[in-house]
N, C-alpha and C positions, 0 to 999 in steps of 0.2 A: 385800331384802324378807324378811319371816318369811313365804317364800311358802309353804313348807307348809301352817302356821296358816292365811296367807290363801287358800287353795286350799280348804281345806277350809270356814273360813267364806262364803266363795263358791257354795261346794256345799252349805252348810246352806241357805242364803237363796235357793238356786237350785236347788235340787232337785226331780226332776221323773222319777219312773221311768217310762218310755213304753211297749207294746207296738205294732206296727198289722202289715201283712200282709209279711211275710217278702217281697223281690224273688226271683222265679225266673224270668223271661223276661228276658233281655240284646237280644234280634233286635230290639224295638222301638226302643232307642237307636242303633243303628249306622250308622254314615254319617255321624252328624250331627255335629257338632263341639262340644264343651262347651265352656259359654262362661266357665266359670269360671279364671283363671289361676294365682292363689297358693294359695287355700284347698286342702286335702288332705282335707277331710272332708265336701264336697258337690259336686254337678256339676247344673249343670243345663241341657237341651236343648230345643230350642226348635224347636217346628213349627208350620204350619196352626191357630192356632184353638185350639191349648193348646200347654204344656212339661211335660216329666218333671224334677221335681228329685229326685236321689237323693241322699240320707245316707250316705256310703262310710262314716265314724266314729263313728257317732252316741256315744260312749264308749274310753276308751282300750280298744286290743287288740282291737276286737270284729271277731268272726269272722263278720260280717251286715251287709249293705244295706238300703234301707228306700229304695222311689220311692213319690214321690207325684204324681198328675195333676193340674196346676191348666189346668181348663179355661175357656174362654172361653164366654159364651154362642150358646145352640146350635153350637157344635161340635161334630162327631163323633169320639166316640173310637174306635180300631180297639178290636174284640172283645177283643184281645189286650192289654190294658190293664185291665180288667174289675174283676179280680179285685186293683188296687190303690185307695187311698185319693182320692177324688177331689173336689177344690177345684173350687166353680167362684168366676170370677176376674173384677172384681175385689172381692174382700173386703170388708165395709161393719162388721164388726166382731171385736174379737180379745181373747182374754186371753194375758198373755205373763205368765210366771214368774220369771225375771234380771233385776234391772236392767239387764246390759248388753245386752238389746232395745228397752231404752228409747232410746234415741240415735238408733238407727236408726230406730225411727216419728217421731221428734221430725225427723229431717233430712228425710226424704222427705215430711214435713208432713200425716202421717197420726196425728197420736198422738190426735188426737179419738174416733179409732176404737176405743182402749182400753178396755175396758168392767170388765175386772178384772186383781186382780195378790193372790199370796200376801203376806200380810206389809206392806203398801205405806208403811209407815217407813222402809224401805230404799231408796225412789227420792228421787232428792235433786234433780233436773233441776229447775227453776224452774217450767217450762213444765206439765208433768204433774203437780207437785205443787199447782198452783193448780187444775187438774181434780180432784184425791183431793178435796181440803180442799172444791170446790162439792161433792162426793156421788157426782160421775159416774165413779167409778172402785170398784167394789167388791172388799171382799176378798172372797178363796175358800180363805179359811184357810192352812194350810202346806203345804208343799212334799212334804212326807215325807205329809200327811192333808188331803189336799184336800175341799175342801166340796162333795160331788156335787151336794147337793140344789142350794143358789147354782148351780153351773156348770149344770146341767138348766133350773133357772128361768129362767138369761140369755140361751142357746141362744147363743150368739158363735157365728160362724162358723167359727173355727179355733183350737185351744188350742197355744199352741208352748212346746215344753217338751223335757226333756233329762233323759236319765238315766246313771246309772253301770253299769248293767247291762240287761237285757231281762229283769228282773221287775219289774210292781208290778199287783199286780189292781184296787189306786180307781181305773187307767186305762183298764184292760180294762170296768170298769164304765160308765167315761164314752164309749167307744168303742158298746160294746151298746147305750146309751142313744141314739146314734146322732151322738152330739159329735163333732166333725172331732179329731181330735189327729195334731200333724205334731211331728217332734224339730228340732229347734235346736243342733247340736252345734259353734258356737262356739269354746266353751270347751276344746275338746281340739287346737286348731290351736296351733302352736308360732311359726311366721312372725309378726312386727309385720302385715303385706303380708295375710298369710290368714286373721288374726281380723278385721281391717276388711272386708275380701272379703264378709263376710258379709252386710253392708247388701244383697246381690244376693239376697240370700236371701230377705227382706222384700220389695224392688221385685217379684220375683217375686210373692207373694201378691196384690198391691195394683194387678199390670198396669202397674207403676213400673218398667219394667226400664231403658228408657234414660236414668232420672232417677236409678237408682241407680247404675249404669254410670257417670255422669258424675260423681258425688260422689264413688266411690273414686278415678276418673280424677285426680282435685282432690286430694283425701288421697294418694293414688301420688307424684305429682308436688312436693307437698310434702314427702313422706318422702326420695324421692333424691335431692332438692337438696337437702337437710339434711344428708345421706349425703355425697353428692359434697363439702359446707361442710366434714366434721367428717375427713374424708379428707384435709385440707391443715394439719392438725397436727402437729408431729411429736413431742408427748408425747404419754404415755400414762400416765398418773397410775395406781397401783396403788387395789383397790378392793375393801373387805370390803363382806355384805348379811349383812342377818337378823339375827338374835335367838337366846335362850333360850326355849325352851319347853316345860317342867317341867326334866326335866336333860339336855335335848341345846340343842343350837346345829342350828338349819338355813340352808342357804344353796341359793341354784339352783343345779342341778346345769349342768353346761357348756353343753347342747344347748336347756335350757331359753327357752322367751317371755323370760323379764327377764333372761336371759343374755346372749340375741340383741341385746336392745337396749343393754347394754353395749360390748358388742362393736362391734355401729357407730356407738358412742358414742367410740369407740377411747378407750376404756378397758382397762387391765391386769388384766380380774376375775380374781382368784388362785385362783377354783375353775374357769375357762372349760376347763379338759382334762378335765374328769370327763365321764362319759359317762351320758345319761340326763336327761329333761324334768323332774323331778319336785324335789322336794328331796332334798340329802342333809344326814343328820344325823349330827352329829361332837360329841366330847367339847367341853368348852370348853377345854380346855391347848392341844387342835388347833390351834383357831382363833386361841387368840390366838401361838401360835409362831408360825403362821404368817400372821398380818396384823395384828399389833400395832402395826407402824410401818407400815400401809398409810396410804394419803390423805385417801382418802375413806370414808365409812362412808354406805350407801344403803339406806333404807331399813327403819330397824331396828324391825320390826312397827308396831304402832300405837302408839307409843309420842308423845305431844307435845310432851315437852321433855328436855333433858339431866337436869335434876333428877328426874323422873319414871323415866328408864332408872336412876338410878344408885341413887333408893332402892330399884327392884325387885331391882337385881344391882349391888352396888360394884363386882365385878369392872369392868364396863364402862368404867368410869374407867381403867383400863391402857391403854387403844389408844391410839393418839397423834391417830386422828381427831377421837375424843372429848374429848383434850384442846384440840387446833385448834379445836374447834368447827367441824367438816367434817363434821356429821353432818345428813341430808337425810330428812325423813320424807313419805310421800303423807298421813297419818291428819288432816295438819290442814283441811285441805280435804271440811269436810263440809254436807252440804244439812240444812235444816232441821229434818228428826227426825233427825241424826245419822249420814245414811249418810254415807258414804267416795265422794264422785265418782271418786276412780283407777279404783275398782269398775267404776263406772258404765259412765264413759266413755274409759275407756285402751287398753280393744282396740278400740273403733272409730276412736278418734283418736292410732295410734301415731306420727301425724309431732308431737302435743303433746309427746308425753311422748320423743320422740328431743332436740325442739331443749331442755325441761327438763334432758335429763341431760348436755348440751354446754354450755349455760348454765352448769351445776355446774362439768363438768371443764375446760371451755376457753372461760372468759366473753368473751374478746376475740374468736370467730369469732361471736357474737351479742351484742352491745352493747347491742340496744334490747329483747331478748328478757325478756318477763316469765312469770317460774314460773307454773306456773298449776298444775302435780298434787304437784308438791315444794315443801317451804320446810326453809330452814334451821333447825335444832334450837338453841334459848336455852336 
């Protein structure tokens, strides 16, 4: 993937700077058991009559937690809780900022609940885009410049959203106004396993928890028996990702989400020993010494066709994937104003996008399997 570029327009389209009340009491969590297993960047506890969900991530590297109380009607909450953000539960409406929170109201069968979204060209799902198009989905402008007045008018119950840092004051704005805002931090899990996790995160809000509990159960179960499938191959096709863009070449770096899922794609990714989630950027001579006569080429930006790579960069014609025509893009697969469903729906649905990139490397351990986030590049 040109996962930089897409990382980054990911973070355009999904940006969302949050502040809400710093955690400082731990005593009220302990004893109890979080019920969260893969995710690394939430947890959430479960008692009497409400749960604390806490944000361990809410952004790479961050030095801050963030709990929030979703309570139940008439519960009591201990004094000692007070002074956090509090839900009560279950939620009757929401604005969400990513598309990739759309999947998850769409599975738990709450997406009616939607009331707005930044941007909403970028939702591509069937489902909710036939809600924008009747009216019932408003925008509230962009991500980076949110529409206070809209969001104050609609009053939603709870704004979920995500930042790259702990500044943005249009949030602190909508906080004083008295708007619920809770973080969503997704997007910073590196595991296939702990970006689907997150649907628990939503069931949470909506009083869904053992509805969502079941559906990763469902997605779990179909990830490591794809796992266990793609385990009884014994190649390992070597395997370039990424693109140009402006003058470097990016590819995931080893530890990275789309690394991960090559890797149990028992695939040979030729960057999987680098260290670090993010992309790394290298010359072009780099890449093609070093994966010129690789196999497969995955994912090389948004790019839709071989003709279309090779007018932007001739070079790209040197790899021998590109002469095979082994080259696999997510960009053609898009919803109706043009978004990119990989976007959408790839971290909540990584046992799709596992049996796609085994389909690619090893079509005979899935015969009946039909691509659904990759096609092959003409």
């Amino acid at each position: 993937m040109k996962f930089v570029k897409n990382t980054l327009f990911l973070l355009l389209i999904s940006l969302l700077f949050i502040q809400c009340k710093k955690e400082t009491n731990h005593e009220s969590i302990s004893g109890v058991k979080n019920e969260i297993q893969y995710a690394k960047g939430f947890e959430i506890y479960k008692y009497s009559g409400y749960s604390i969900v806490k944000i361990t991530n809410p952004w790479p590297e961050a030095k801050e937690s963030f709990s929030y109380v979703l309570k139940q009607k008439n519960a009591i909450i201990p004094d000692s809780l007070m002074h956090f953000t509090t839900i009560e539960i279950p939620i009757k409406s929401i604005v969400v900022t990513s598309t990739t929170h759309i999947p998850s109201l769409e599975m738990l069968g709450v997406e009616n609940t939607l009331v707005g979204f930044p941007n909403t060209d970028y939702i591509s799902s069937e489902k909710t885009r036939k809600r924008i198009d009747a009216g019932k989905v408003r925008e509230v402008g962009k991500n980076e410049n949110l529409n206070t007045e809209v969001l104050i008018d609609m009053q939603a119950d709870v704004i979920v959203g995500f930042g790259l840092n702990n500044s943005n004051p249009s949030l602190d704005n909508l906080q004083k106004s008295g708007l619920k805002v809770i973080f969503n931090g997704d997007w910073t899990e590196q595991s296939p396993l702990g970006k689907a996790e997150w649907i628990k995160f939503f069931g949470a809000l909506y009083g869904l928890d053992s509805k969502a509990s079941s559906i990763f159960s469902e997605i779990e179960k179909e990830y490591k028996t794809t796992l266990a499938l793609a385990k009884k191959t014994t190649k390992k096709p070597t395997v370039l990702s990424g693109a140009m863009f402006q003058d470097q070449w990016y590819v995931p770096q080893g530890e990275s989400w789309a690394s991960l899922f090559l890797k149990d794609a028992q695939a040979d990714y030729l960057w999987a020993d680098t260290k670090g989630t993010g992309g790394l950027s290298l010359p072009f001579e780099v890449v093609l010494e070093k994966a010129q006569k690789a196999d497969f080429w995955i994912a090389p930006g948004d790019f839709s066709s071989l003709k279309e790579m090779s007018d932007s960069n001739p070079h790209y014609a040197q790899f021998d994937s590109f002469k095979n025509k082994k080259v696999y893009s997510y960009a053609l697969n898009k919803g109706a104003k043009g978004g990119i469903l990989y976007f959408e729906w790839s971290p909540t649905r990584p046992d799709w996008v596992l049996k796609d990139l085994i389909k690619i490397f090893h079509p005979e351990l899935l015969p009946n399997h039909k691509l659904f986030f990759f096609q092959k590049l003409e």
